[in-house]
N, C-alpha and C positions, 0 to 999 in steps of 0.2 A: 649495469643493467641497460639493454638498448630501450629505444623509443618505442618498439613492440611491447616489450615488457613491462613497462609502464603503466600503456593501455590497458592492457588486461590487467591489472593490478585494479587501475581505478575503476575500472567497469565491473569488477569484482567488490570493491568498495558501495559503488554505488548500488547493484544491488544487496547487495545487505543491507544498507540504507533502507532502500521498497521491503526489503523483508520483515524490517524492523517496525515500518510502517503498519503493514499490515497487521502486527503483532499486536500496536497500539489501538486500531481498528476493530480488530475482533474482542479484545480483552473491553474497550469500551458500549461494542456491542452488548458483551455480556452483561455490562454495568446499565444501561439501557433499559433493557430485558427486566432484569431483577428489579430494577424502581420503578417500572412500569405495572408489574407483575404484585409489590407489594403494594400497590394502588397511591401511588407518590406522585408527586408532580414529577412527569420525566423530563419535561422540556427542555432545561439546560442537559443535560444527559443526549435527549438527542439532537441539538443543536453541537453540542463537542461532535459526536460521532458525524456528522453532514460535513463539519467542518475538518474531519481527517480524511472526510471519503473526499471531499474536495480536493486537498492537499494532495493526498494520492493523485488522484488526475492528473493534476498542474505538476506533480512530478515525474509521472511515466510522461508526459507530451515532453517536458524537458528531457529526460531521457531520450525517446526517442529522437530531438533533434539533433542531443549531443553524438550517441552513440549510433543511430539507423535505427528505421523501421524493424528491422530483425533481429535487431540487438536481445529485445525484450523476451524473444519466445514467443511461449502461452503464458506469459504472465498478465496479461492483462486478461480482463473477463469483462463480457460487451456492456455488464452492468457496473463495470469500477467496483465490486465487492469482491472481496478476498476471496477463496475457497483454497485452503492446503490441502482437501481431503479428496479435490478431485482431481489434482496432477494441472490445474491451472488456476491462475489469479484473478 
């Protein structure tokens, strides 16, 4: 396989990585919500979740230094919050 192929390999890797992220994201959103909602103490709940939306960030910036500004698409959205349902991240 050449050095082209590679690339695209691992920029294919790496976003699945971000995919997964968000995965991790939204599912602790929901966990969030529900101990919030059942009148819990949410705090650690959403302290996890600031702390993946964080990671998110710090990992689309690496992304984009590894791979380009354009690499990413519309995957990124101007608040760091996921959205799959609206064709951007």
């Amino acid at each position: 396989m050449d050095r082209e192929g590679l690339s695209k390999i691992r920029r294919a890797e790496l976003l699945a990585r971000l995919d997964a992220l968000d995965s991790q994201i939204e599912a602790q959103a929901r966990r969030a919500k529900y101990v919030s909602d059942m009148g819990w103490n949410a705090v650690l709940s959403e302290q996890r979740l600031n702390a993946l939306r964080d990671s998110r960030q710090l990992y689309v910036s690496a992304l984009k230094h590894l791979l380009g500004e354009d690499a990413l698409g519309a995957r990124e959205a101007p608040d760091s919050t996921p959205n799959r349902f609206s064709g951007r991240l």
